[in-house]
N, C-alpha and C positions, 0 to 999 in steps of 0.2 A: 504494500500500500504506500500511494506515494503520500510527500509532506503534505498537508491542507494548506491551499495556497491562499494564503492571507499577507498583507502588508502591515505597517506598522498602524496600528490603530489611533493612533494621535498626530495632530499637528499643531506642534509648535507657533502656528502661526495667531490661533485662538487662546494661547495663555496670557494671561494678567501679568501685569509687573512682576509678580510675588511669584510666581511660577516660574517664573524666566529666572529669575535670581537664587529661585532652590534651584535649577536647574544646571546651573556654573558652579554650586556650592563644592569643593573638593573637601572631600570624607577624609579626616583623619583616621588611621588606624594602628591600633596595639602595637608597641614596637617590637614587639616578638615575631608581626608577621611581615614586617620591613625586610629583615636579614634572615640569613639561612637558620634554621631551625630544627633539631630534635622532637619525635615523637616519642613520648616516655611513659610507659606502661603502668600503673598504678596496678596495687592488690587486684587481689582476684574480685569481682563484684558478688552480690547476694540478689535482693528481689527485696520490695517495698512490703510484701508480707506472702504468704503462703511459698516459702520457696521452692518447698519438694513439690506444689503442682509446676509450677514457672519453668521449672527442671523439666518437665514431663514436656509442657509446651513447647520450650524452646531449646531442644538436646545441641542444636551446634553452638547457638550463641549464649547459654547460661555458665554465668559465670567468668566468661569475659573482661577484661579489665577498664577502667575505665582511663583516658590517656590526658596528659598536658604537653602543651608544646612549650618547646625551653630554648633558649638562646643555642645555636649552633649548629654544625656541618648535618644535615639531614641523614638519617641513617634506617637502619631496618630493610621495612621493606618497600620501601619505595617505589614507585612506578614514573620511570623518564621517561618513559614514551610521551609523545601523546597523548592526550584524553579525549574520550567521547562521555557527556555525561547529559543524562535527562533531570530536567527540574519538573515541580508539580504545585502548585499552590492548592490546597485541600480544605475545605470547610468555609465557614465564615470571614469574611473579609477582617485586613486589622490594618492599621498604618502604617508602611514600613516593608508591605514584602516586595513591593520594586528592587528595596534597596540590598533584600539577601541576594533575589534573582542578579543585582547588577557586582553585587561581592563575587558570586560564581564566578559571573563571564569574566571579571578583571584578576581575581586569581588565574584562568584556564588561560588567559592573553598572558598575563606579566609571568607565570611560574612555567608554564607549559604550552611555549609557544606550538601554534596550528591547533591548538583545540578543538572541540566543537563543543555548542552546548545546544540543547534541542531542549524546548516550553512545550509539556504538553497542555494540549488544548482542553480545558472546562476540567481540571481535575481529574481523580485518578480513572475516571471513565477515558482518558485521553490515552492513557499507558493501555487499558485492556484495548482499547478499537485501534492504536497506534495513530492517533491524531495527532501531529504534532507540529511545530514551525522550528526552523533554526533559528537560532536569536543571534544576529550579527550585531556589530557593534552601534548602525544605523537604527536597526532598532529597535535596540537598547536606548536609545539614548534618552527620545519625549519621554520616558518614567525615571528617572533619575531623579532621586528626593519628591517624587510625586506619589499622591494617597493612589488608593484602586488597586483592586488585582484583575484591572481590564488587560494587561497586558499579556496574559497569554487564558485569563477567565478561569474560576473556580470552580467547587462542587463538591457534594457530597457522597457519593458514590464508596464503596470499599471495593477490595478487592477479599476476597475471603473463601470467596467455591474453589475444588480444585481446577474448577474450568478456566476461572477469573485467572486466577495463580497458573496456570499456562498461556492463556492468553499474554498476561504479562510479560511473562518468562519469551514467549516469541518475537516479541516487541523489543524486548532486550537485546534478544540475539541477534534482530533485521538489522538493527541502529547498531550494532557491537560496541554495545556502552562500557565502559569501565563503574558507572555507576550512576546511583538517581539522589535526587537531592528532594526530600517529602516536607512541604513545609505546609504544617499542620500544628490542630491542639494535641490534644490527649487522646482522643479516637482515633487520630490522622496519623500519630506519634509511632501507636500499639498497630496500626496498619503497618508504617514504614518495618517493624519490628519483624511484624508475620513474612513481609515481603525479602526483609533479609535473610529470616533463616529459611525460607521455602528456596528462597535462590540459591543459599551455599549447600542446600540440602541437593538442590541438582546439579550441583560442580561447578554452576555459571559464575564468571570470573563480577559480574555485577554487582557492586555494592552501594547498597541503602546508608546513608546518611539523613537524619530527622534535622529539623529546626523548629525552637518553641514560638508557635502562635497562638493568642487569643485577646483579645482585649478585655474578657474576661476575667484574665490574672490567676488563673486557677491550675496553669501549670508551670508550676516551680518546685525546686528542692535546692539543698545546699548548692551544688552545683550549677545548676540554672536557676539561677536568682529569680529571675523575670521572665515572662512571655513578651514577645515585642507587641506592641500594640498597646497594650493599657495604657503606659502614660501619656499619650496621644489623645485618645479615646476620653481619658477624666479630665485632661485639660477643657478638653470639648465642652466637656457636659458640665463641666464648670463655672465656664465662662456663660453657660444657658442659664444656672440655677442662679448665679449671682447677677444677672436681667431681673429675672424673675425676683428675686429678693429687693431689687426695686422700686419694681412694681409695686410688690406687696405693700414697700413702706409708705411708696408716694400715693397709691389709693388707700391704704389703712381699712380694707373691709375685705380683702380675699385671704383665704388659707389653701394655697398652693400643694398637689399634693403632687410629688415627683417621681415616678417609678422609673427603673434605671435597668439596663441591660445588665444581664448574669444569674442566669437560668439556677447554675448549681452550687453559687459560692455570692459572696455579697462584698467580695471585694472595691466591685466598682462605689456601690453605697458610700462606704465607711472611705473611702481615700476621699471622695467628691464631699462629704462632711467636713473630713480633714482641712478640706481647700476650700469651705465655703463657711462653715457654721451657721450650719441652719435649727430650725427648732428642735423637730424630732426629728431622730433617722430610727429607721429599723434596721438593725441586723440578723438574717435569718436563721444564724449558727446561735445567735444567744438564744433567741427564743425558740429553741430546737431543746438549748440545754436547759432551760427552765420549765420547758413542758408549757408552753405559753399557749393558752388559746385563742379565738379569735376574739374571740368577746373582751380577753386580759389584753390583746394588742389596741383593741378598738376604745377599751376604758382609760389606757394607759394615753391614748390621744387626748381624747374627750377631758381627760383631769389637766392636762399642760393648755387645753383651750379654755378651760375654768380659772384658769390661774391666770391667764394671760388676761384673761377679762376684766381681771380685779386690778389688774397693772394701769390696764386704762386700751393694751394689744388687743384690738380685732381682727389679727391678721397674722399669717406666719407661712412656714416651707417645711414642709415634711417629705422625707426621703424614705424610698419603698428600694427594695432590690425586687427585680423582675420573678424570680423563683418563691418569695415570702412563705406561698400559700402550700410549696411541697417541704414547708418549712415548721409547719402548725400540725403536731401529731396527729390532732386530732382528723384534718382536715387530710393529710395520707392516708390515714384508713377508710378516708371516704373515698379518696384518689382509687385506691386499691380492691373495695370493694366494687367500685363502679367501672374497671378495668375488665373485672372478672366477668359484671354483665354484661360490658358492651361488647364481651369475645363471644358471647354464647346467645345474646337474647336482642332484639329486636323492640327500640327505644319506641315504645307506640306513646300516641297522644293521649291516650285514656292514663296515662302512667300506672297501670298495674304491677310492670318492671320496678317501682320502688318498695312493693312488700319484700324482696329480698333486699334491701338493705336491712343492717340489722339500726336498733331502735336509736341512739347516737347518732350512727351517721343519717338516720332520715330527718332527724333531727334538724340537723346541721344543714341538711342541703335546703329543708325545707325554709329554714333564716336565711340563707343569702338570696339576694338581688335576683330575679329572674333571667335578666342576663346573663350575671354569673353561671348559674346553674346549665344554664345552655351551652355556655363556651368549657364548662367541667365536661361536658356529654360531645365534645368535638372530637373528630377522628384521630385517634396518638400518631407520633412522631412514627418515625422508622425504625426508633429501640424502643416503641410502646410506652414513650413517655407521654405525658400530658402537654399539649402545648402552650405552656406559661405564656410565651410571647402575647398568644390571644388571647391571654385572660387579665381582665381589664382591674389588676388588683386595685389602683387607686381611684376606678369609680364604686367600687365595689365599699371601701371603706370610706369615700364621702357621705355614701348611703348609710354606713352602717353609724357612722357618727352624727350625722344630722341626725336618725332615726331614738340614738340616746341623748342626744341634747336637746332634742323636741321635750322627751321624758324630764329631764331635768328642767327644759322653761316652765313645767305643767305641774313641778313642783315649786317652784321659786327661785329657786337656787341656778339657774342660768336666765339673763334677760336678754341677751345682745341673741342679734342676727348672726345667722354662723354662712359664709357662702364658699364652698369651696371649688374651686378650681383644676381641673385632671388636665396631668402631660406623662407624655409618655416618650422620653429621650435615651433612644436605639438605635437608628439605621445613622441618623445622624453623624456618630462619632466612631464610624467604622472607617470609612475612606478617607479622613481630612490629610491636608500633608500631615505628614510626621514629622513631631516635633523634633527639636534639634535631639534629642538623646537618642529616639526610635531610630531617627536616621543613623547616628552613629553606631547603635547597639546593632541593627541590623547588619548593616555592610560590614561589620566584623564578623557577625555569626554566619552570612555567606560565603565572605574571605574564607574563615575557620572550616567552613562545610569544604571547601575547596578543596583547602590542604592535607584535612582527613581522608577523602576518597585521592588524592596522590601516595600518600602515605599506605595505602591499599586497606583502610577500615574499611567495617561495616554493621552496622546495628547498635550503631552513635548517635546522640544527638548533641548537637553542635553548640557548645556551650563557650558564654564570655562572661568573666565573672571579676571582682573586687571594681564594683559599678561605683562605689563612693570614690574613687580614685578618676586624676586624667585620665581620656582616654589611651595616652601613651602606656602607662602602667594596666592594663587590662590586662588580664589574663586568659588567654585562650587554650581550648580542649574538646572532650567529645566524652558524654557520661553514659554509659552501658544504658541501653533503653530498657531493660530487664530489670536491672535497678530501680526502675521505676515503678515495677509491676506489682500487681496483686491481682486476683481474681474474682468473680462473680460467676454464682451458679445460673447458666440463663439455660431454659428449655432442657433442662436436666444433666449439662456438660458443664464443666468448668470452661468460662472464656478470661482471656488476659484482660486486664485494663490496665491504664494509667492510673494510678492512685490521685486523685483530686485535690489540690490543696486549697483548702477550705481556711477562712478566717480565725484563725487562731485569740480565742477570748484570754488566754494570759500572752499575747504576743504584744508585742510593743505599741503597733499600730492602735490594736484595737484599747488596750490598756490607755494611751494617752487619749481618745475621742473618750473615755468613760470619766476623766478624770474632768472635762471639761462641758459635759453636755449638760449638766445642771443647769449651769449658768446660760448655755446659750439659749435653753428652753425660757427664760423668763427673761435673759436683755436682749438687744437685739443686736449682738457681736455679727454681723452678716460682713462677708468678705468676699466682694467682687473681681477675682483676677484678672478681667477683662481677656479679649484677645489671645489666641496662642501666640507667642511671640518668637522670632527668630535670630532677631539680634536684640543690643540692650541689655539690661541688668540680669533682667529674670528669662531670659533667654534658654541659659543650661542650668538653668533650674531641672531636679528632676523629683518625681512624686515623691510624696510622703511616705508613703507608705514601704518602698523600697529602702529608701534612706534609714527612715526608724527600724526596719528588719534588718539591715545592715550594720547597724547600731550609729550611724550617723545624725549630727544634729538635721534635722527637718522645718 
């Protein structure tokens, strides 16, 4: 199958000042990957938990080491040929993967002259059908420090049948890749994983190299500090909430309620706090740990809107993470029980279908919103998840809070008019440029992905780390994706995953927003960051939340 013939998808000629000037920006990088360099094998690796299955899953790559590059004459096992190598952009868009894809091609030009590097087209559906384009230096070039993954387009697809996994495996061989480059989350990660050891399982000299994506922020470990993408993405949503906070104070009569992308962790929440201080936030991991219900998250409003009454505030910004609701025990055994019918029974209009719920959860469904209730009964994702995105948590809690302050006018004890206001800030702060860090963190983790598949790795992912530092002192590596693993019983098999890094309630992050949200609930400390910015003071600034897990001041 020949390349799909496509040209470069952008011109240059339709960019803004601001585009044109990220566009000339030259990337600094790590001095480690300036001069010649050693790959240096670290311990043997383990598994994030259940090892002896990890073991079972993955017989050629468990246990593998995990590697850092270090000043000097390159050694091992190196590959000086040439290279041919396929990249893949995987799942959700995040700020910043122009700039791995453009890391690639400028390691494969400056380390290994005559390269090749090949995009495949709409993610990893592109590797099964061999969709793909060459990516020359022309272009490459309109996405340089540019947001989007228009540049060779994404998707969600896996590869996982053994069908997929030859197909693959063919597409490899046609191109005679030296390797691919999977720039993905934590599904896209545990894919790049399966596809290395299926490949070295069949002697193909192909090697899988990962790179962390999500704006999410949910896949990190020691080693891979950061997902590229977040700090881009909260910048974003930042500079929206502190509009909004505004607003709020220049009319003095709305209470803003702000749901935020991040399905399985609430990182974005709790940083966009950090850089804004607003009234209330929710975090979905505490109220996980306290067994919180909906009625204790919805009273816990309603009492800082009681208090702010008496200040003289009719108004305020309340932060939701998008996932809250698979966050309320209560409200997963309704998820779970309503999973179970909608695999077997047929949602009629008469609602018969809810005598099997048991008495709780009819409860429960029967108190939210009818909306609500309808977008719980929508069709699951492709791992039979719930699709949070469509459930409209922060109208859902307008309702639930107007509906107890009503109660409470009707006792006395609340007078003021309550009017709250629903956003829901997502697609937004996926493609903006990437700020100055994402741009720099990225184009080193491409660099880094580079010079792991020359060094002849595979079932790495491509890690840059001591972020509180210049970017000269960075340090570059490749951490055993197996390391990362643990598994889940799905359809009666154990399957790999990427272990989730979820907000940590004794982690620094979230410990400093607890030590301060007293206060921000009843003054009104609002902090406007305005603009992402690129040059200027706050420029390389980079989030909070990285910094205080780093143990850096923030």
């Amino acid at each position: 199958m020949a390349a799909t013939a496509v040209g470069p998808g952008r011109s240059t000629s339709s960019y803004s000042e601001v585009q044109h000037n990220r566009l000339i920006v030259s990337l600094p990088l790590p001095s480690v990957l300036k001069k010649p360099f050693s790959v240096i094998d670290g311990p043997p690796s383990s598994a994030a938990g259940n090892p002896g299955e990890i073991a079972k899953l993955f017989p050629k790559l468990f246990g593998q080491p995990s590697v850092s590059l270090l000043p000097g004459h390159t050694s091992g096992a190196a590959l000086d040929h040439t290279l041919k190598v396929g990249v893949v952009l995987s799942g959700g868009q995040a700020p910043g993967g122009h700039n791995v894809i453009s890391g690639i091609f400028d390691y494969l030009q400056e380390k290994t002259k005559n390269s090749t590097l090949y995009g495949f087209k709409g993610g990893p559906a592109g590797i099964m059908n061999c969709k793909y384009v060459e990516l020359t230096a022309d272009f490459v070039y309109p996405y340089r420090n540019q947001g989007g993954f228009d540049m060779i387009c994404s998707g969600r697809d896996k590869i996982e049948s053994d069908e997929q996994f030859n197909q693959a495996a063919e597409t490899a061989n046609k191109l005679d890749l030296d390797g691919i480059v999977v720039i993905g989350g934590d599904d896209s990660n545990t894919n790049a994983c399966l596809l290395a050891e299926n490949f070295r399982g069949k002697g193909l000299k192909t090697r899988v190299i990962g790179c962390p994506k999500t704006i999410d922020g949910d896949l990190k470990c020691k080693e891979v500090p950061t997902s590229f993408g977040f700090d881009t993405a909260c910048k974003i949503y930042a500079e929206m909430i502190g509009n909004v906070m505004i607003d709020a104070r220049s009319t003095g009569k709305y209470y803003h309620f702000v749901r935020l992308m991040g399905r399985a962790a609430s990182h974005i929440t709790l940083e966009c706090a950090l850089q804004t201080h607003p009234n209330i936030t929710i975090i979905g991991e505490e109220v996980a740990a306290q067994k919180q219900t909906l009625k204790s998250v919805t009273d816990y409003i309603v009492g800082v809107i009681c208090k702010r009454a008496k200040l003289g505030y009719n108004y305020g910004v309340i932060l939701i993470p998008e996932g809250l609701i698979d966050f309320i025990p209560e409200v997963q055994q309704l998820i779970a029980e309503l999973n179970e019918i909608l695999a077997h029974d047929v949602i009629d209009a008469a609602g018969s279908w809810k005598k099997k719920l048991k008495s709780q959860s009819r409860d429960l469904f029967e108190l939210l919103p009818q909306a609500i209730q309808e977008q719980l009964l929508l069709e699951r994702d492709p791992h039979g998840n719930v699709q949070v995105a469509k459930i409209e948590t922060e109208k859902m809690l307008i309702q639930m809070v107007e509906a107890e302050l009503e109660s409470k006018r009707k006792e006395g004890s609340y007078t003021k008019q309550f009017k709250g206001q629903s956003h829901f800030f997502g697609y937004e702060g996926r493609c903006g440029l990437p700020s100055n860090f994402d741009s720099n963190y990225c184009y080193a983790l491409g660099y880094g992905a580079g010079a792991l598949l020359q060094s002849g790795k595979t079932g790495l992912i491509s890690s840059v780390g001591n972020l509180k530092a210049p970017v000269e002192d960075w340090t570059v590596g490749g951490t055993a994706l197996t390391s990362l693993m643990d598994v889940e019983r799905r359809h009666g098999k154990f399957k790999p995953v990427i272990k989730k890094a979820m907000v940590e309630l004794e982690g620094a992050p979230f410990k400093k927003f607890a030590s301060l949200r007293e206060e921000w609930a009843l003054k009104n400390r609002y902090f406007s960051p305005g603009p992402l910015q690129f040059v200027g003071p706050t420029s390389n600034e980079t989030n909070h939340t990285l910094m205080l897990e780093l143990g850096a001041k923030a």
